[in-house]
N, C-alpha and C positions, 0 to 999 in steps of 0.2 A: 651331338644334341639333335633329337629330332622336333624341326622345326612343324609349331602347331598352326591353325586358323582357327582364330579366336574369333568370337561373335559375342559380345558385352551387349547387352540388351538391360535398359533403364531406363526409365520415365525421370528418373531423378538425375542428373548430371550440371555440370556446368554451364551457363553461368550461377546453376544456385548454389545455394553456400548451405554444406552441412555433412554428416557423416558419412551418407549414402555416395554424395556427388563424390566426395573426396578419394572414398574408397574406390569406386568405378575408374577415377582417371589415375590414379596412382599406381595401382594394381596394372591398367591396361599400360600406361607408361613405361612402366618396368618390363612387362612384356614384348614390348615392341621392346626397348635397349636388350633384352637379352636372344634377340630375333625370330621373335614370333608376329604374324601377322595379324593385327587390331583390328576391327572392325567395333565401332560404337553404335549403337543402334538405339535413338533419344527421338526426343521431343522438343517441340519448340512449340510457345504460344501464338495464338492467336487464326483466326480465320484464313481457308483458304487449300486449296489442296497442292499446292507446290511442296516438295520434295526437297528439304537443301540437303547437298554436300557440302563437307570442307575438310581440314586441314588442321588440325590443334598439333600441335607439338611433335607434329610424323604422322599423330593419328587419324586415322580416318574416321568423321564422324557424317551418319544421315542421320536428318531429321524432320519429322513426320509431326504434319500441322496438330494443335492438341488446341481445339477451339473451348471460352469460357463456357460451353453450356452440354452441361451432361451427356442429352444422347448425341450429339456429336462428337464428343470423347471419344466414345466406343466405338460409331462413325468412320473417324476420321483416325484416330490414333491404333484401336485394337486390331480393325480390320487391316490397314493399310499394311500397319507393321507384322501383322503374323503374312500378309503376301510377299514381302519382304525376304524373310525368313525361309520361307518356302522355295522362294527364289533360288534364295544362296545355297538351300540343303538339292534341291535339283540340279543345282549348275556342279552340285559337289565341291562348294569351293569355300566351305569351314567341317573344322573337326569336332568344334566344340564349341555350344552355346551355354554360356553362364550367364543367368539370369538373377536380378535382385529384390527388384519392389513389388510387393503383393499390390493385390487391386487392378490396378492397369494391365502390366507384365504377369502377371496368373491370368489373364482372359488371354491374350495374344498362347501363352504357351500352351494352353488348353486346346488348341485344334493345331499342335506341332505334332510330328513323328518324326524321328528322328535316327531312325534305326542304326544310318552308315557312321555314327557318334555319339558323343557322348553331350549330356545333360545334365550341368551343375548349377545347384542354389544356392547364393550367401544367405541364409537367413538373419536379417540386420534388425531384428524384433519389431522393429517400431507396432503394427497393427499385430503380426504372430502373440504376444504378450497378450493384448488384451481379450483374443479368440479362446487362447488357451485356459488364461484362468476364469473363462465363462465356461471353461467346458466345450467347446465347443469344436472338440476333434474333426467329426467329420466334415462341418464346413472347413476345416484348414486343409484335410485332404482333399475336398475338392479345388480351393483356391492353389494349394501345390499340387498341380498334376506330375504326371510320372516324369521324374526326376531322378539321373542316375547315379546322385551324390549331393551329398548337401553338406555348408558350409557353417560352423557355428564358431560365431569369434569370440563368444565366453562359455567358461562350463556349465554354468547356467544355462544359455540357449542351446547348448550340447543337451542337457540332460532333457529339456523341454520339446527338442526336438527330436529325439529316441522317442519318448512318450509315445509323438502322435504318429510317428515313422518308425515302429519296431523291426520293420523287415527291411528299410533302407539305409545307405551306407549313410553314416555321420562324422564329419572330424573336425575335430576342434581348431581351426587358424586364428589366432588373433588379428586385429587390427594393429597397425603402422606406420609409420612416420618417415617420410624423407628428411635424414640427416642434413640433405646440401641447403633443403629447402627452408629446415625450422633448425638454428643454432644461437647459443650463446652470442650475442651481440651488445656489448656494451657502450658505446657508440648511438646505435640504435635507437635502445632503452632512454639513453639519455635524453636525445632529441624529442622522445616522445614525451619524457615526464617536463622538458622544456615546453615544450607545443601547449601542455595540459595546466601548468605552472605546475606543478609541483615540486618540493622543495628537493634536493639535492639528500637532505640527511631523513627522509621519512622512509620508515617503512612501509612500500605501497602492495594492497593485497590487489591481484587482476582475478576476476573470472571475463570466460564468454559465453556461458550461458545462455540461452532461450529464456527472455522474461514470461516464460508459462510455467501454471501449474506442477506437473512433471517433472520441472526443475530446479522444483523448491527454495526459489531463489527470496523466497518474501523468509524463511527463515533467516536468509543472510538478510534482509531490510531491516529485519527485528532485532539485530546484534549491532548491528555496526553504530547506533547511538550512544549506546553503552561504551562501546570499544575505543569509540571517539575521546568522550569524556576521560578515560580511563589512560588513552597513551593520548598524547600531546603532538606526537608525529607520525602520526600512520593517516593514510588516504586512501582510498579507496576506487578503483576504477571499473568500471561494469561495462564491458561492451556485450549486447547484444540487444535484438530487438523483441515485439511479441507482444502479444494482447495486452500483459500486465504491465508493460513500461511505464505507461502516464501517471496509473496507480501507486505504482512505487517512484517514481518521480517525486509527485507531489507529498507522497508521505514522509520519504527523507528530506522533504522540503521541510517539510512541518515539525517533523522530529527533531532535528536538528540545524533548527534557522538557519534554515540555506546554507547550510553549510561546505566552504570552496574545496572541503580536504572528498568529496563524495563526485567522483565527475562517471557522468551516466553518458555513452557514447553512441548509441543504438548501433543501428543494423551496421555492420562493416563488411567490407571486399576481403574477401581469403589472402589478399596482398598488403591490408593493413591488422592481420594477424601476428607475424614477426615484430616487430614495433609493440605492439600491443603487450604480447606475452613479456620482451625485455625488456620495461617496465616497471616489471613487479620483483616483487623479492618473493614472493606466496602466490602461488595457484590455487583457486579457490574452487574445487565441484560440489553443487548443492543438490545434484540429483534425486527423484526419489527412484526413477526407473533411469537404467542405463545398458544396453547392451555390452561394447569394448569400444570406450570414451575416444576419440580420434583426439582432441580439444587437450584430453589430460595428457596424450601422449607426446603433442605438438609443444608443451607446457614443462615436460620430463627432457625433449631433446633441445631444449632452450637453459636446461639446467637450473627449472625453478624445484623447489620443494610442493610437494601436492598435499594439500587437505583435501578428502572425499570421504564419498557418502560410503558405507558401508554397504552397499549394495548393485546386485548385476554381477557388470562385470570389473567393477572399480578394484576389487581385492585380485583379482588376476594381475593388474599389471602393476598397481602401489601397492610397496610392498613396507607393511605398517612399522613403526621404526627403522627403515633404511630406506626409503626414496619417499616417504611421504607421512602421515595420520588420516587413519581412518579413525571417520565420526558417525556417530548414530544419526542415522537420517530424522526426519521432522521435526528438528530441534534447535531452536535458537540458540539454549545455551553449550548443545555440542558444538555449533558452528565456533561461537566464541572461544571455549574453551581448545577447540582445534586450533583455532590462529591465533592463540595467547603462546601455545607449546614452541610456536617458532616465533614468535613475535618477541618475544623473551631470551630466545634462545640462536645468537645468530650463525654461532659455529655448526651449529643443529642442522640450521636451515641451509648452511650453505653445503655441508658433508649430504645432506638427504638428496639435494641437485643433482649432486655430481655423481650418487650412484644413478639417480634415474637417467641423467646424459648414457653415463655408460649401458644400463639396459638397453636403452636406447641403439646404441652401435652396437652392440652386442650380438642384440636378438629381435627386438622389436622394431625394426625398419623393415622395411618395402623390399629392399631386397632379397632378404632370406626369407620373409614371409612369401615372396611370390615364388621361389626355388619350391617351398613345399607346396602350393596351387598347381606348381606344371606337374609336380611329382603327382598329386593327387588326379590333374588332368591323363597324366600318362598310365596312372594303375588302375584307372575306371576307361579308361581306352584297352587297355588290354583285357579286362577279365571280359568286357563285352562283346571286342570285339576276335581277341584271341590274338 
C-alpha cells in the first residue's frame, strides 16, 4: 500500500454536530487506521490571530481563528488558511487536498495550485442544491474551482453534479457509519427510555432531526396527536435543536395536553446519539431535502427499522420493504401512515433492522467506503500525475 498525505480541509468539523463534521473525522480516522497521514485543516471561533494545534484521536488537527463578524472571516479564516495550504504544497509534504464546504473553503481553494497533486471534493449539497435549481451554473463553477475529482454520496448529487461539471471526473461514494461506534444496545436503550420515563412496553418512534423547515419535521407535529390517540402505547422522542423548536414545543403542548408520551430533547453531543437511537423501535426521517442521511444510517447500524422521505438520497441507502418505508414527503398523513406499517407490525419492524445492521457491515461503513476514496485518491494521482 502506497502510503498518501492527506490534507482534509473544512470549516465544518468537530466540536459541531452534523453531517459535514461526521464525515470529515470519520473518513480522515479511517485513514489514519489504514496508515495514511491526516492532516485537518478547520476553524475555531472567536477573535484573535493564534493558530492552534492538537491532537484528536492520532489526528492532527490546525485551527485558524474564524471571528463573528463577516469581513474578518475572510480575514482571518480564508487568508490564513489558503497560506497554510501553500505551505504544506511548497514544503511538498501532502499528495492530496480534499476539500468539502462551499463558501468559506471555495474562496481559500480559489488562489490554490496544486499541480505536484491531486484535488478532490465531497459535494455534501447543503448550499450546491439551492445554486443549482436557481440555475445558477456558473456561479457554482466559480465557487468549485478546478478540482481534480469530485465526490457525490447520492445519485442525485452525482447526476447534479455531471450537470455543472460535464468535463470533470464524478463518482458516486456514499455516506457511512462506524459499526464499533453506533450498534445495537439493549442496555442502553433501556436506561435511556428509564431517564425519559418511558414505559418498558410502548412503542417509542426517535428521530434527530434539525427542528428547521428542510426537515419537515412540523409534518411529524401534525401526526403524532392523532397517532397518540389512536395507540395507547407509543411515545415519541425528538432530539434535535433549531429555529422551530419552541414552536413545535408548544403546539404538541397544545395539541395534546401536554402530553408525558412526546419528550422534546434539543440540541445533543454526538455521544448522546447511541442512547438515543436505542431507545426507539422506529427511526423516524422527515426530510424534504437530503443529500446521503449520516442520522439514517447511524439508525440502520443500531438495527432500528427506517421511515423516510422519499427523496435525495434516502432511497440509496433504505431499501423500501427490506430495511425500512419510504413516505411521500410533505405530508402528515404519509408520516403516519409510515409508522402505522410498523407500529402494527412488530415482526416487520424487527426483520427491516436487521437487514439495515447488515447493509450496514456489509457495505455501508467507513471502512470500505474509505478503501474506494484512496482507490479514487490513487487513480486521479496517476492519470495526472502518470
Amino acid at each position: 500500500m502506497t502510503k498518501r498525505r492527506i490534507l482534509m480541509l473544512s470549516s465544518d468539523f468537530l466540536p459541531n454536530i452534523g453531517g459535514v463534521a461526521a464525515y470529515v473525522y470519520e473518513v480522515s480516522k479511517q485513514l489514519l487506521q489504514e496508515g495514511h497521514e491526516v492532516t485537518v485543516l478547520t476553524k475555531y471561533d472567536g477573535f484573535g490571530w493564534k493558530i492552534r494545534e492538537e491532537m484528536l484521536d492520532g489526528l492532527r488537527v490546525i485551527r485558524v481563528p474564524f471571528a463573528p463578524v463577516k469581513k474578518l472571516q475572510d480575514l482571518e479564516y480564508v487568508v490564513r488558511t489558503r497560506k497554510i495550504i501553500k505551505g504544506l504544497i511548497a514544503r511538498k509534504a501532502i499528495d492530496v487536498i480534499h476539500w468539502h464546504t462551499l463558501n468559506k473553503d471555495s474562496k481559500v481553494m480559489r488562489g490554490i495550485q496544486f499541480p505536484q497533486g491531486v484535488i478532490v471534493h465531497t459535494n455534501h449539497f447543503v448550499w450546491f442544491r439551492e445554486m443549482y435549481r436557481a440555475g445558477q451554473f456558473a456561479k457554482l463553477q466559480r465557487m468549485i474551482p478546478f478540482t481534480d475529482h469530485i465526490i457525490a454520496p447520492s445519485y442525485e448529487i452525482e447526476e447534479m453534479s455531471r450537470a455543472v461539471f460535464p468535463d470533470d471526473g464524478v463518482t458516486r461514494i456514499p455516506n457511512g457509519v462506524d459499526p464499533a461506534s453506533f450498534y445495537p444496545d439493549r442496555e442502553l436503550g433501556a436506561k435511556m427510555r428509564l431517564d425519559l420515563g418511558v414505559p418498558d412496553d410502548h412503542t417509542v418512534v426517535v428521530t434527530t432531526n434539525r427542528m428547521s423547515e428542510e426537515k419537515g419535521m412540523g409534518y411529524l407535529i401534525d401526526a403524532i396527536p392523532d397517532l397518540l390517540r389512536k395507540y395507547e402505547k407509543l411515545s415519541f422522542v425528538l432530539a434535535g435543536d433549531g429555529p422551530e423548536l419552541n414552536y413545535f414545543e408548544k403546539k404538541i403542548s397544545e395539541s395534546t395536553r401536554k402530553s408525558p408520551r412526546v419528550h422534546f430533547l434539543g440540541r445533543i453531543r454526538n455521544s448522546d446519539i447511541l442512547p438515543i437511537v436505542n431507545a426507539g423501535d422506529i427511526f423516524l426521517q422527515t426530510s424534504l431535502e437530503e443529500g446521503c442521511s449520516i442520522s439514517v444510517l447511524e439508525a440502520m447500524a443500531c438495527a432500528k427499522p427506517v421511515v423516510a422521505t422519499l427523496i435525495g438520497g434516502n432511497p440509496d441507502i433504505v431499501r423500501h420493504g427490506v430495511t425500512g418505508v419510504m413516505i411521500a414527503p410533505k405530508s402528515s398523513d404519509a408520516v403516519a401512515q409510515g409508522l402505522e406499517k410498523l407500529i402494527s407490525d412488530t415482526e416487520k419492524a424487527v426483520l427491516y433492522g436487521e437487514n439495515g445492521k447488515n447493509a450496514v457491515q456489509d457495505e455501508l461503513n467507513w471502512e470500505q467506503l474509505t478503501k474506494r476514496i484512496v482507490a479514487l485518491y490513487n487513480k486521479s494521482l496517476v492519470r495526472k500525475l502518470g
